[in-house]
DOSE-56350 format. One line per 3 residues: their letters; for each residue z, x, y of C-alpha. Coordinates in pm, whole numbers. Layout:
<pts>
A	Z/X/Y; ...
</pts>
This chain:
<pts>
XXX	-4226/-7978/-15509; -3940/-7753/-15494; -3608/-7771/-15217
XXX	-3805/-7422/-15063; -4127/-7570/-15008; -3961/-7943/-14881
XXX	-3779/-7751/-14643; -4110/-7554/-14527; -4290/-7867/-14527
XXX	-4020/-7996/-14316; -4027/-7703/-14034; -4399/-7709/-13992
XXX	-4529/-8075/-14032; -4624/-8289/-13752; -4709/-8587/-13931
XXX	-4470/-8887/-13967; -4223/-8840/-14262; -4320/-9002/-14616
XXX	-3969/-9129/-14783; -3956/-8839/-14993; -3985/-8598/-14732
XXX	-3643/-8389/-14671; -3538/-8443/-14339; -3228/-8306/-14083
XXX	-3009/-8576/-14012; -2751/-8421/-13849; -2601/-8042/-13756
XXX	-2250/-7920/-13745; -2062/-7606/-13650; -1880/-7535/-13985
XXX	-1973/-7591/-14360; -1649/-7762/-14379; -1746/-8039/-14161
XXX	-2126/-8080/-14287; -1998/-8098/-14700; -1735/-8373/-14560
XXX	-2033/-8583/-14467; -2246/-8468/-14748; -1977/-8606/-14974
XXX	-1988/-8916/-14763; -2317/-8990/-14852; -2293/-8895/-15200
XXX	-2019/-9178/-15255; -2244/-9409/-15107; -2548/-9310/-15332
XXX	-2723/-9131/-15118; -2834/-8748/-15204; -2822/-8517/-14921
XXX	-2793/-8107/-14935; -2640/-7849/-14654; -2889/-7599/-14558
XXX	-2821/-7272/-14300; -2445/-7194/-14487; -2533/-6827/-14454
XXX	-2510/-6832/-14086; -2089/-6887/-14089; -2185/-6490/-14159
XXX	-2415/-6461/-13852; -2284/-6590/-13568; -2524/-6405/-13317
XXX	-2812/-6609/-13496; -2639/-6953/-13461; -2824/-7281/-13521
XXX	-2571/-7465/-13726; -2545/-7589/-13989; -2779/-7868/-14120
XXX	-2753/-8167/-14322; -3061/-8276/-14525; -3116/-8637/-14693
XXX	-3444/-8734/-14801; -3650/-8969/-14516; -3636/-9292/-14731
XXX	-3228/-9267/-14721; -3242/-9292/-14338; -3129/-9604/-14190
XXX	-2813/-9611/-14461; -2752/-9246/-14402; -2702/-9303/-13993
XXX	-2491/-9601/-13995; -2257/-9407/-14268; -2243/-9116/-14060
XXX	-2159/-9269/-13758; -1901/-9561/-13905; -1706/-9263/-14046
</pts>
């Protein structure tokens, strides 16, 4: 399944998450801060991807900027985040 699809998957599903769904696990104002925790994660082993980076361009259609890690990477990925 390709990133586009996982993220459509991800906008429209209502079921639970499978652990390798893509999932949001956090949203910041700038890229600078989202690739600082992508990067974060990465050292730790854990993949993520920043989604939305076109919007620094659009501010009147603001809804930050989101950070992506796959469902199974959870639990790791949240105590990371917030230990940082």
């Amino acid at each position: 399944m390709s990133i586009i699809q996982r993220l459509k998957k991800l906008l429209t599903d209502t079921r639970p998450p499978e652990p390798d769904d893509l999932v949001k696990i956090r949203t910041y104002d700038t890229t600078g801060e989202a690739y600082v925790a992508k990067s974060l994660l990465a050292a730790n082993g854990i993949p993520a991807m920043v989604s939305n980076e076109a919007e620094v361009y659009s501010p009147q259609i603001r809804t930050g900027i989101r950070l992506l890690i796959f469902y199974r990477d959870w639990d790791t990925a949240t105590r990371l985040l917030e230990n940082k």
